[in-house]
Backbone as a printed PyTorch tensor [residue, N CA C, xyz], in Angstrom:
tensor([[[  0.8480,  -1.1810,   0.0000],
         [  0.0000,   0.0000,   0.0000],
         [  0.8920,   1.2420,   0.0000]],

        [[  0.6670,   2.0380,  -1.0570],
         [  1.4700,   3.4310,  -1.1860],
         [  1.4720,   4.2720,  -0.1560]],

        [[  1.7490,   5.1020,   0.3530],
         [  1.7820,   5.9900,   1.4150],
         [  1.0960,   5.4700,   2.6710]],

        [[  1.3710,   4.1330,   3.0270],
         [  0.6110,   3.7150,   4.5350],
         [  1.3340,   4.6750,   5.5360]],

        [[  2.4850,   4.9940,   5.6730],
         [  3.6460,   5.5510,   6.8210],
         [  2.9980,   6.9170,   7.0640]],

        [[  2.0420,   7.7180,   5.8360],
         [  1.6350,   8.7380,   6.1100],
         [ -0.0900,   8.8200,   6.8450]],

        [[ -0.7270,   7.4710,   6.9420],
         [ -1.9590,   7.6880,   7.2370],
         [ -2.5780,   7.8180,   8.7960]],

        [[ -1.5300,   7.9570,   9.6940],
         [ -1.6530,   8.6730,  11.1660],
         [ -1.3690,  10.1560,  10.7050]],

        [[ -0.4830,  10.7620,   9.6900],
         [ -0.1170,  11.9360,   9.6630],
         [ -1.6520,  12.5730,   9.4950]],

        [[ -1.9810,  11.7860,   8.0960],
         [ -3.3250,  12.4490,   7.3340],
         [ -4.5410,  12.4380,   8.4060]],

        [[ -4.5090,  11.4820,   9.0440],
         [ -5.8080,  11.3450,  10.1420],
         [ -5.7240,  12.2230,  11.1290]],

        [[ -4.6970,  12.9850,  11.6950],
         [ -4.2330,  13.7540,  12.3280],
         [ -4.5980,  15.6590,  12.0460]],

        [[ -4.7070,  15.5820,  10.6950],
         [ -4.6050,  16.9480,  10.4410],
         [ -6.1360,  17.7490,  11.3730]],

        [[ -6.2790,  17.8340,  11.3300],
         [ -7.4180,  18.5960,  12.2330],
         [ -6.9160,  18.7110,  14.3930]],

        [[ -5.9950,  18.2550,  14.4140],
         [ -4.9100,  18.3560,  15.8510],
         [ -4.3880,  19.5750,  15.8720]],

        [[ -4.1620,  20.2520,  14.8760],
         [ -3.1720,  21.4200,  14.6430],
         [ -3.7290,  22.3730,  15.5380]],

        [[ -4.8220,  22.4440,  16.0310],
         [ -5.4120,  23.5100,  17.2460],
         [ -4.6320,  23.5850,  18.6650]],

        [[ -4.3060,  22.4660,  18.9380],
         [ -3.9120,  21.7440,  20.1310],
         [ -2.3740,  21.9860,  20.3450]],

        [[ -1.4050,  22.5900,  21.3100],
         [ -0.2860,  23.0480,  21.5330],
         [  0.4130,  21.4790,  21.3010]],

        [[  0.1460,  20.4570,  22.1150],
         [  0.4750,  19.2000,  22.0990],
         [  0.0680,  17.8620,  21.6290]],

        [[  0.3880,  17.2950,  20.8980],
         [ -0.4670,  16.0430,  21.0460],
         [  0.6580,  14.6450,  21.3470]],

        [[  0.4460,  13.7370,  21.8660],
         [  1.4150,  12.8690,  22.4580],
         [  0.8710,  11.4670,  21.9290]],

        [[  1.6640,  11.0670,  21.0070],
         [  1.9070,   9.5270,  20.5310],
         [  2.4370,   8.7590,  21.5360]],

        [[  2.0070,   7.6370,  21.8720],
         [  2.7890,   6.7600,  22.7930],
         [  2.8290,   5.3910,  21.8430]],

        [[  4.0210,   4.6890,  21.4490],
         [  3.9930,   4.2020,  20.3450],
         [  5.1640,   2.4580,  21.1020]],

        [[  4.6740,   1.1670,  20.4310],
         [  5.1910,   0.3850,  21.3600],
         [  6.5100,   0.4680,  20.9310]],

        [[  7.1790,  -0.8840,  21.9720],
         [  8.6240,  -0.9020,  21.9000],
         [  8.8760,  -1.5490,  20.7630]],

        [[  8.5160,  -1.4680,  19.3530],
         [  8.8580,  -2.0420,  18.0820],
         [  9.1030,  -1.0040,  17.5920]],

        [[ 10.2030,  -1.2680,  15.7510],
         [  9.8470,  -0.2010,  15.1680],
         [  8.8150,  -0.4930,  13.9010]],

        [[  7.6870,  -0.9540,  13.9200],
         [  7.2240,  -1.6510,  13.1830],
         [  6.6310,  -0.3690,  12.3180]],

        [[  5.3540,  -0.5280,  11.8030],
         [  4.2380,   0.5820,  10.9240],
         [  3.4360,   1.2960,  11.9930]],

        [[  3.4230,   1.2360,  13.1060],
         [  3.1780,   1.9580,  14.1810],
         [  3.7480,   2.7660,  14.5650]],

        [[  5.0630,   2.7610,  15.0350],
         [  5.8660,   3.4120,  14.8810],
         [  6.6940,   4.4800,  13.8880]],

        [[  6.8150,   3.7990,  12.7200],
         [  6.7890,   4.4820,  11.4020],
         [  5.8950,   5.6900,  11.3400]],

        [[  4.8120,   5.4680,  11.7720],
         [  3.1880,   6.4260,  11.4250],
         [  3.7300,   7.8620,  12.5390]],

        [[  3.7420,   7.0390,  13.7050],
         [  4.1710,   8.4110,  14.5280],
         [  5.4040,   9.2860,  14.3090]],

        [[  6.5230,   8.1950,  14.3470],
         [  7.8200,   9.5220,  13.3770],
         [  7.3690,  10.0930,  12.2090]],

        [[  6.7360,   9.4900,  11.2770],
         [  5.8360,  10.6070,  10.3060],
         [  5.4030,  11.9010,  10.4510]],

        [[  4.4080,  11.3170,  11.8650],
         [  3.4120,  12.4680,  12.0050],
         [  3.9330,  13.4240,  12.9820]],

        [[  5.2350,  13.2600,  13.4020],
         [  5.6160,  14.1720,  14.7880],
         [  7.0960,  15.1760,  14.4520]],

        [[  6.6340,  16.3290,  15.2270],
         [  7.9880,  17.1450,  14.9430],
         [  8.8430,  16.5130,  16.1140]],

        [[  8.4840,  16.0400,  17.3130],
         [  9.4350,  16.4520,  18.2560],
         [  9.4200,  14.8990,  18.7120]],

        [[ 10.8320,  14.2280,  19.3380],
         [ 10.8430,  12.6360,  19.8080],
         [ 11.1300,  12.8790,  21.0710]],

        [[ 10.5500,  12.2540,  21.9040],
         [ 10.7110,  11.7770,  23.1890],
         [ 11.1010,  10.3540,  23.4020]],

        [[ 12.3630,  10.0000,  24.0860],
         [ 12.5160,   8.6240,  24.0070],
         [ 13.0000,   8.5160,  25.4920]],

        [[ 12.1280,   7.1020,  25.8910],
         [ 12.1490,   6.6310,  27.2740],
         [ 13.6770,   5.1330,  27.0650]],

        [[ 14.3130,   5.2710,  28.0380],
         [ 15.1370,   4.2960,  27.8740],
         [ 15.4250,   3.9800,  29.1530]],

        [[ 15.5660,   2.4610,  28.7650],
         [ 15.8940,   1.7700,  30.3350],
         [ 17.6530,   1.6130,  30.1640]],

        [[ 17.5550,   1.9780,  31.7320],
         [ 19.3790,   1.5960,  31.9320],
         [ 19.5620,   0.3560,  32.1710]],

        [[ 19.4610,  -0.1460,  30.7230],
         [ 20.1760,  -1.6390,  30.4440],
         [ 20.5820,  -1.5770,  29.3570]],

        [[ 21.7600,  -2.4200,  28.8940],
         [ 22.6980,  -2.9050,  27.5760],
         [ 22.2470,  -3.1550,  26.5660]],

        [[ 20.6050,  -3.7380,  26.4900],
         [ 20.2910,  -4.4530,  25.4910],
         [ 19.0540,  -3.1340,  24.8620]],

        [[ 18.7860,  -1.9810,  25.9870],
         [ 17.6510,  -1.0730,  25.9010],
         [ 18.9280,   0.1420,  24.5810]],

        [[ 20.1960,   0.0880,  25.5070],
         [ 21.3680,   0.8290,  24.1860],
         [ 21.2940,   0.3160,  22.4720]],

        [[ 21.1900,  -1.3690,  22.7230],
         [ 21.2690,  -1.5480,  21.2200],
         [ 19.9110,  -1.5950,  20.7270]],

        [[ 18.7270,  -1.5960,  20.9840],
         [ 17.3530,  -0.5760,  20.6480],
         [ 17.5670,   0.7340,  20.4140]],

        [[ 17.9860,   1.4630,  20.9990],
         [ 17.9810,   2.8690,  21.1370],
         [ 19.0200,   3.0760,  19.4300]],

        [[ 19.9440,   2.2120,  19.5710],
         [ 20.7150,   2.1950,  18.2750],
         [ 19.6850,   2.1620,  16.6970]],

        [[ 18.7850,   1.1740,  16.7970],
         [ 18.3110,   1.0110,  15.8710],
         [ 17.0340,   1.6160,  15.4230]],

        [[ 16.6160,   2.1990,  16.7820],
         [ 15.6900,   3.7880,  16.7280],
         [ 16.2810,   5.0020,  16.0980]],

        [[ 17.4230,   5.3080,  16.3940],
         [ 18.1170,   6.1640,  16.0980],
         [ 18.2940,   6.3640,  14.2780]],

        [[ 18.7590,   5.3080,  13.8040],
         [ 18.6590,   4.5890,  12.3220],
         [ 17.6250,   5.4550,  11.8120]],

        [[ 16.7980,   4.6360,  12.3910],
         [ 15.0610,   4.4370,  11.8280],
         [ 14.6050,   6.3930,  11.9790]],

        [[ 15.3900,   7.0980,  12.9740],
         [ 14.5160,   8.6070,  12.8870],
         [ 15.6820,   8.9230,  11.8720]],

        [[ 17.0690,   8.6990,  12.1800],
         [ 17.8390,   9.6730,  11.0480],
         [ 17.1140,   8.6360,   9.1200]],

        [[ 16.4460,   7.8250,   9.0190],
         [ 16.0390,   7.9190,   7.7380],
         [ 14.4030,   8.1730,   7.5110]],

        [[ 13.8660,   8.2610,   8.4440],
         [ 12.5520,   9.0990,   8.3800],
         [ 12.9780,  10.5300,   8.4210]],

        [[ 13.7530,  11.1940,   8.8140],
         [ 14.0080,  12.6540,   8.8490],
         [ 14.1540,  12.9450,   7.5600]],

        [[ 15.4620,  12.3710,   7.0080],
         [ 15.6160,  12.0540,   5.6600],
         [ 14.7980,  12.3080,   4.2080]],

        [[ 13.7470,  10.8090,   4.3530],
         [ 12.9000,  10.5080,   3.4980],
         [ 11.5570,  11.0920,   3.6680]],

        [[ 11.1640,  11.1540,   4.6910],
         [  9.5950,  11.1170,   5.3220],
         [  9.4930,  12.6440,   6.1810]],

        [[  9.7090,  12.8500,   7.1940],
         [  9.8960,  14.0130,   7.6250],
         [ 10.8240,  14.8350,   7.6810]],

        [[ 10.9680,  15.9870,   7.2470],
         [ 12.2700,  16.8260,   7.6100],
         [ 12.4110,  17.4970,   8.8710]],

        [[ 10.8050,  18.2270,   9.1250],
         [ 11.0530,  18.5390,  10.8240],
         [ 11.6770,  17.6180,  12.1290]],

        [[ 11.3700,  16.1800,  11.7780],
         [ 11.9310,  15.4550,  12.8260],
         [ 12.9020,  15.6230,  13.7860]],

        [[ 12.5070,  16.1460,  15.0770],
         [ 14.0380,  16.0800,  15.8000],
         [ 13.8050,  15.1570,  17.3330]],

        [[ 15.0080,  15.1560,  17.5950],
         [ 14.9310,  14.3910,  19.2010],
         [ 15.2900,  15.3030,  20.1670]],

        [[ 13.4820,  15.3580,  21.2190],
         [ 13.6020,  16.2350,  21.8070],
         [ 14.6390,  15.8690,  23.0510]],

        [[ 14.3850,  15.0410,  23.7090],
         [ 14.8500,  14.3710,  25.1790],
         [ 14.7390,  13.4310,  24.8960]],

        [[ 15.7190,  12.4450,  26.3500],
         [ 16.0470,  11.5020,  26.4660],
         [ 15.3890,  11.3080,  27.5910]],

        [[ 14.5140,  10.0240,  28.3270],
         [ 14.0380,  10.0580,  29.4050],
         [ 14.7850,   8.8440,  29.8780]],

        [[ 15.7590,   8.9500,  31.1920],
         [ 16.0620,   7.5980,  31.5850],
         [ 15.2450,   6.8300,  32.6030]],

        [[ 14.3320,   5.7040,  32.7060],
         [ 13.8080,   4.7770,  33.3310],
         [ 14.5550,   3.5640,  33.8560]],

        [[ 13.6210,   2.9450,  35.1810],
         [ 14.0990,   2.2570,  35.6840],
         [ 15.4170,   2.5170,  35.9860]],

        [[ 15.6890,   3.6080,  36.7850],
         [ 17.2140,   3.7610,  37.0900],
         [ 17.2420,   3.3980,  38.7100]],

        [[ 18.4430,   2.5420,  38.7200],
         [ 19.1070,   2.1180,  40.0120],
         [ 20.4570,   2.4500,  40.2070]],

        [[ 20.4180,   3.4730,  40.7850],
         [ 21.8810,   4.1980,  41.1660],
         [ 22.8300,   3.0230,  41.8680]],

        [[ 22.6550,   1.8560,  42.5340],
         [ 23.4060,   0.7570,  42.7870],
         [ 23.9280,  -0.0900,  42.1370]],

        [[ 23.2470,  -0.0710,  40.9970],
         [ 23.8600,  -0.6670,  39.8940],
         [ 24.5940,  -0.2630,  38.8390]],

        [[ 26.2380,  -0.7370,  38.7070],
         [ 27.2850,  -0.3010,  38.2130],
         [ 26.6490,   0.2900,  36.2790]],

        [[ 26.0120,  -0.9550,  35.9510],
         [ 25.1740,  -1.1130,  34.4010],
         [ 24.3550,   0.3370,  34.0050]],

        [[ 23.8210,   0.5820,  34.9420],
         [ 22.7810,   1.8040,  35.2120],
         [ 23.6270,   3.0830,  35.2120]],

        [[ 24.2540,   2.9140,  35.8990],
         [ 25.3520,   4.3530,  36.1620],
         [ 25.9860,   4.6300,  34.5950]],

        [[ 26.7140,   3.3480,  34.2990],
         [ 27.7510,   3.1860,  32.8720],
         [ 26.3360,   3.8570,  31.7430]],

        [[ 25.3330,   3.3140,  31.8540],
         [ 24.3240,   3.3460,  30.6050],
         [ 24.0140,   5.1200,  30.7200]],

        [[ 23.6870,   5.5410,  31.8750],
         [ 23.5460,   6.8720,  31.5070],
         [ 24.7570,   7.8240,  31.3470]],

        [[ 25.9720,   7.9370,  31.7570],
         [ 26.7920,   8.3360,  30.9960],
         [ 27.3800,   8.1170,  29.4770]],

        [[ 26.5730,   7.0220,  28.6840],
         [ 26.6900,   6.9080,  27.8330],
         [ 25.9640,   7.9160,  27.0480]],

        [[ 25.0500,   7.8930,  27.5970],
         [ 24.0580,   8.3280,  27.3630],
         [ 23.6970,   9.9100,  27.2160]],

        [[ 24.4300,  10.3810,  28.0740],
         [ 25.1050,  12.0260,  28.8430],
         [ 26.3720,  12.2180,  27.9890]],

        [[ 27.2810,  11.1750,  26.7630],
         [ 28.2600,  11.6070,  25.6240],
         [ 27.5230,  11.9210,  24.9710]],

        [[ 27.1550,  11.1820,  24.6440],
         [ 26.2400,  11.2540,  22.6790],
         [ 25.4030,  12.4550,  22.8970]],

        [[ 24.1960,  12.4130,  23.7560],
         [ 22.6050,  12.9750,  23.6760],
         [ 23.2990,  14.6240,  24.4500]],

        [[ 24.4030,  14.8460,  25.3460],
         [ 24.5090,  16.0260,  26.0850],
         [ 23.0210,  16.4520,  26.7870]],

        [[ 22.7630,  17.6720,  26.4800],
         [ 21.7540,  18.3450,  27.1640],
         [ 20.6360,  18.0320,  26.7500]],

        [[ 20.6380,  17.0300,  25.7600],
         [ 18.9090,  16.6370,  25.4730],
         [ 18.8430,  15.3570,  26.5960]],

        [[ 19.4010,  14.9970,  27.5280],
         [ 19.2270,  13.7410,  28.5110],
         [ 18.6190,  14.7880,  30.0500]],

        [[ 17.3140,  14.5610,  30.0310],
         [ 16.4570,  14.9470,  31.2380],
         [ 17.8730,  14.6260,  32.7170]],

        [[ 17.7450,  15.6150,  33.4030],
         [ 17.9610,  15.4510,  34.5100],
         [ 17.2710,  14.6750,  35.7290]],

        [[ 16.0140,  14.3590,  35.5560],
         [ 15.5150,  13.4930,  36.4510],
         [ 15.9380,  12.7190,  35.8740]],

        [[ 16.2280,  11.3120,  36.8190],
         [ 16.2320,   9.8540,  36.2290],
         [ 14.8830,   9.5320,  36.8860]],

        [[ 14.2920,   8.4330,  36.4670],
         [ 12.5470,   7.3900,  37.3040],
         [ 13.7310,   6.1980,  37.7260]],

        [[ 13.1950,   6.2380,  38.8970],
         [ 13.9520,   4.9500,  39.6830],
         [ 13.0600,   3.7810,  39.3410]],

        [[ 13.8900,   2.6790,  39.2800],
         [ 13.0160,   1.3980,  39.3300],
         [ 12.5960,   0.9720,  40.2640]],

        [[ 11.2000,   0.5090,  39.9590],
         [ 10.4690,   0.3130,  41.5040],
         [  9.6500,  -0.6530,  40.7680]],

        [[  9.1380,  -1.5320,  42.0010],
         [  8.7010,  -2.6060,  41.4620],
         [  7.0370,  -2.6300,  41.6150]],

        [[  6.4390,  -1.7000,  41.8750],
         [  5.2870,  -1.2960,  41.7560],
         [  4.9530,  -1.1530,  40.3300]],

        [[  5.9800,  -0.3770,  39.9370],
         [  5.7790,  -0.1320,  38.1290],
         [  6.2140,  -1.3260,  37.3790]],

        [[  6.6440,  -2.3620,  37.9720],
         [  6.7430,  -3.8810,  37.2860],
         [  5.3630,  -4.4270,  37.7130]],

        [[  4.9280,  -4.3740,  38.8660],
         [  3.8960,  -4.9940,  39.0070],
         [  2.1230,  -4.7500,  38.5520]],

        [[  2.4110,  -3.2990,  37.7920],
         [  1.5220,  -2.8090,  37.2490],
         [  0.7130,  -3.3500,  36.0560]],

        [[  1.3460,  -3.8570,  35.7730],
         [  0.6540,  -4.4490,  33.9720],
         [ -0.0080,  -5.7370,  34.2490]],

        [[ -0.0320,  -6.3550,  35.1050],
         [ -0.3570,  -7.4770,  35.5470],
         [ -1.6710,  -7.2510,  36.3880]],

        [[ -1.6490,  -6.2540,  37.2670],
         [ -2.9190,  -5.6930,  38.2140],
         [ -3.6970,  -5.4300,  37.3790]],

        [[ -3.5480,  -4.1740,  35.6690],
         [ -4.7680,  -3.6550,  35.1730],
         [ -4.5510,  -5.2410,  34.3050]],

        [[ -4.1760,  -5.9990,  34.0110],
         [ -4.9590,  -6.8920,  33.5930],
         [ -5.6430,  -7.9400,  34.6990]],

        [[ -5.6410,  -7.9770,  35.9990],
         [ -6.1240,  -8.3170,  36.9610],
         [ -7.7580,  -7.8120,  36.7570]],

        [[ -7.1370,  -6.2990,  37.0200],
         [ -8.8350,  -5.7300,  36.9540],
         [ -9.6830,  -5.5450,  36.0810]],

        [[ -8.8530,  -5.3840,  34.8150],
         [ -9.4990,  -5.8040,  32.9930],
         [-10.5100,  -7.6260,  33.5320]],

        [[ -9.8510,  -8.7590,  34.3220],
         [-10.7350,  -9.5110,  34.2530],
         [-11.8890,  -9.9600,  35.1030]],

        [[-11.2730,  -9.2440,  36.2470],
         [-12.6690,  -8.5460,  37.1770],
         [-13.6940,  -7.7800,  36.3510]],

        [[-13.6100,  -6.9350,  36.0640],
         [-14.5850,  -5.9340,  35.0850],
         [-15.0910,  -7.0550,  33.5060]],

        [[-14.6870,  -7.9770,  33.2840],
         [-15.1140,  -8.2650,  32.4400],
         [-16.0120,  -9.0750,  32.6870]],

        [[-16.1170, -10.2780,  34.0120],
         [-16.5550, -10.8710,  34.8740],
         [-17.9910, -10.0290,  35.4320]],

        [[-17.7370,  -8.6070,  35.6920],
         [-18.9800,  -8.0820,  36.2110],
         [-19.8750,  -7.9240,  35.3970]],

        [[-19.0380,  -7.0310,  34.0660],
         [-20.1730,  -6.6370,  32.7400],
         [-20.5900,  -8.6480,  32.1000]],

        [[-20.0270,  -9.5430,  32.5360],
         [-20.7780, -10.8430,  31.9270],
         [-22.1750, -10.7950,  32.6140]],

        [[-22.1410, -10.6920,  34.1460],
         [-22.6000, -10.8040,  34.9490],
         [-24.2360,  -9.5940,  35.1770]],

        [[-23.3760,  -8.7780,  34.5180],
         [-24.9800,  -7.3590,  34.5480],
         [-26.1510,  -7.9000,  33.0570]],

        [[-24.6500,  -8.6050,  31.9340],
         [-25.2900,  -8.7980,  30.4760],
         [-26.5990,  -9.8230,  31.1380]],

        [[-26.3420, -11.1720,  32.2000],
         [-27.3940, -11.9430,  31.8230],
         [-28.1360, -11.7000,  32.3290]]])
């Protein structure tokens, strides 16, 4: 299909009122992703301080410098957000100074500490996704 990469852009046009609008787009770089670097001037990228979250971040990086390229020219990277940070861990420390060469002043000064509340989160709303689905069975009969 010809221009699929542009059809979040095109569905979008009537947003332009709005100071902000915020894509949250998964951890692939699939046609989902594609659609939102399309449609966005400004990147926000969340990264975990781990080794394997660097060689992602590598192949994100790719993927905006040839959408900037080909597809968008406004494209830029606004910030860097570091997650799951554990100042005890040697990996964590090393990853954001890596991180603090390359990116300089686009790397947020807060770090989000890892906490295991925010691991245990995705599991609860699907906890309560099957409670609630259980009730609405339950009102249907």
């Amino acid at each position: 299909m010809a221009g699929r990469e542009f059809l979040l852009k095109e569905t979008t046009e009537g947003l332009k009122k709005f100071d902000y609008v915020f894509i949250d787009c998964p951890p692939s770089l699939g046609l989902l992703t594609l659609n939102a670097l399309t449609t966005a001037q400004k990147v926000y990228i969340p990264l975990q301080t781990e080794f394997l979250a660097l060689q992602g971040m590598t192949k994100l990086l790719e993927t905006i410098k040839i959408v900037k390229k080909r597809l968008n020219k406004d494209l830029e990277i606004t910030g860097i957000i570091v997650m799951r940070f554990d100042n005890r861990k040697n990996l964590n420390r090393e990853v954001v100074e890596k991180i603090k060469e390359y990116f300089g002043n686009k790397l947020f000064n807060t770090l989000i500490r890892d906490n295991i509340s925010l691991a245990e989160a995705p599991s609860l709303v699907k906890l309560f996704l099957n409670i609630n689905l259980t009730v609405m069975e339950l009102k249907i009969i």
